[in-house]
C-alpha positions in Angstrom: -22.2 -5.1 9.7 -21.2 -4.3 6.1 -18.9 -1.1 6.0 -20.3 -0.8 2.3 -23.9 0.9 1.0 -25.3 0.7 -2.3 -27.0 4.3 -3.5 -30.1 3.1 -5.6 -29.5 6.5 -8.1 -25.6 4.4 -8.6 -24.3 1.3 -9.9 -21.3 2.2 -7.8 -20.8 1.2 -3.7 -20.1 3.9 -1.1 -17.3 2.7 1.3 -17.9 4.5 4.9 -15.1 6.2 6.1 -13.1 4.6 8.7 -12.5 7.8 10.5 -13.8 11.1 10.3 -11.5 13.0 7.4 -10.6 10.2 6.0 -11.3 11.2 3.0 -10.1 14.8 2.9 -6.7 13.8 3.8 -5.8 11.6 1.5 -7.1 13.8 -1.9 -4.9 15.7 -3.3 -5.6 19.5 -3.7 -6.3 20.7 -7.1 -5.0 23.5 -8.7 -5.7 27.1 -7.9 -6.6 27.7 -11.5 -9.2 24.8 -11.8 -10.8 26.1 -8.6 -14.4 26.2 -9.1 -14.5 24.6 -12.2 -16.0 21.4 -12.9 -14.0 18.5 -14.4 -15.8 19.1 -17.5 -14.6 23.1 -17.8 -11.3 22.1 -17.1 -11.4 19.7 -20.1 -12.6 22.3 -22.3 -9.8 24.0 -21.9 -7.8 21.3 -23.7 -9.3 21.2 -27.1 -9.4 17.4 -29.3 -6.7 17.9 -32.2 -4.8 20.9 -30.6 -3.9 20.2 -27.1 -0.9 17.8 -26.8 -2.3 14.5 -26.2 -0.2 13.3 -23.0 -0.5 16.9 -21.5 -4.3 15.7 -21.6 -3.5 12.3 -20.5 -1.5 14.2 -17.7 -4.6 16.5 -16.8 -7.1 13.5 -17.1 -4.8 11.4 -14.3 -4.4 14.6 -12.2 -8.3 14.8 -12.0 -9.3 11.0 -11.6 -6.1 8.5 -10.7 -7.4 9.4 -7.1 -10.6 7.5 -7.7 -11.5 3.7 -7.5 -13.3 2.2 -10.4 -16.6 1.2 -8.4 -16.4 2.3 -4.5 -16.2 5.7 -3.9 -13.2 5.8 -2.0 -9.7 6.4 -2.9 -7.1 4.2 -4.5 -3.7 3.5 -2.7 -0.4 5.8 -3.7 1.2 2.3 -4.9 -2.1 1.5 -7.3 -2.3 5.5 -8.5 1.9 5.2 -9.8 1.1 2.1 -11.8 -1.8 3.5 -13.4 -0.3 6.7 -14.3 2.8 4.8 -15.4 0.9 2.1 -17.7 -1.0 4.9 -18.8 1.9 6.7 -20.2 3.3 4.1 -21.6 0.4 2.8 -23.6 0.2 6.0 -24.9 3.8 6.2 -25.6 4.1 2.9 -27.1 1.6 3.8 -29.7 3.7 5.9 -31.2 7.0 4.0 -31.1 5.7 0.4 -31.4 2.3 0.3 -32.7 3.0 2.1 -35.8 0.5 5.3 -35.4 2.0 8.7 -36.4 1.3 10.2 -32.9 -1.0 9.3 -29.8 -4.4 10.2 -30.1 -5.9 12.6 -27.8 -6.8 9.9 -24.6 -10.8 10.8 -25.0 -10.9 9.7 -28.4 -9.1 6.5 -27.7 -10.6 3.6 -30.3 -10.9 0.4 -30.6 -8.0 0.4 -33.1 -6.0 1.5 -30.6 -6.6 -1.0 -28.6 -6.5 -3.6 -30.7 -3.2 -2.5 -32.1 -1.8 -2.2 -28.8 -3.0 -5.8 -27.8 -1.1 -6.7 -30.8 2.4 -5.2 -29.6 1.7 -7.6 -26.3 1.3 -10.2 -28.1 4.1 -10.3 -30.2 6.7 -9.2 -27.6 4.7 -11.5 -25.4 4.5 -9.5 -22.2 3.2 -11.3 -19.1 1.4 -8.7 -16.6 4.6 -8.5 -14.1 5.8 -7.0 -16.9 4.1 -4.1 -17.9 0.4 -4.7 -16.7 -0.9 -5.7 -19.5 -3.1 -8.8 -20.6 -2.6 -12.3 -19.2 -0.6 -14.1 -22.1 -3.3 -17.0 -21.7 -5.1 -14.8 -23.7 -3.2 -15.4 -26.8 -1.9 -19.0 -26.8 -3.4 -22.4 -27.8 -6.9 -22.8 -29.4 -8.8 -21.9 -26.8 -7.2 -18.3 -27.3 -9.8 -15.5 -26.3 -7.7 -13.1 -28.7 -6.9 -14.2 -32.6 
């Protein structure tokens, strides 16, 4: 029997916990300040334009770096220190590499942003062991996806 149910009101799969608790124990608790708020007050609190954008990038992985992109489960500790660290570094590396005055604030990320980071891969021609980033397949020969 599948340990996995789809909620019809969800595009996203619910894993069953293996054990009772299981998923108490392994999320971390938040802080005593953002106790009772919603993840939507706490944002608030860091406004677009004023707030620092990596003390919003570091509020926005405190909140959701727990969280698996589809099952509604947690992530492992090993998957939750990459993502925090490429996250920090794409963010950084805008600034020092891609050319842009300073990193915008992560929920107004654009396609620009993107793009111009895609570019620095490409030119320094990072392979994902190296910093998680796109598959370098991506850029050679004519069959490249990425021009």
């Amino acid at each position: 029997m599948s340990d996995r149910i789809r909620h019809r009101s969800s595009r996203r799969w619910v894993q069953l916990p293996s054990s009772p608790g299981r998923n108490t124990k392994h999320e971390p608790a938040r802080r005593q300040s953002w106790a009772g708020l919603s993840t939507q007050e706490i944002l608030a609190r860091y406004k677009p334009g004023t707030a620092p954008p990596l003390k919003v990038l570091d509020v926005l992985i405190e909140l959701f770096n727990t969280l698996h992109t589809s099952l509604e489960k947690t992530v492992s500790h090993k998957t939750r220190q990459e993502r925090a660290q490429f996250l920090r570094r794409f963010f950084r590396d805008l600034s020092l590499k891609a050319g842009f005055k300073m990193a915008p604030d992560p929920r107004n990320l654009g396609q620009k942003h993107i793009h111009a980071m895609v570019q620095v891969w490409h030119d320094e021609r990072l392979a994902p062991a190296v910093n998680g980033g796109p598959d370098p397949r991506l850029f050679d020969g004519e069959d490249a996806v990425l021009h």
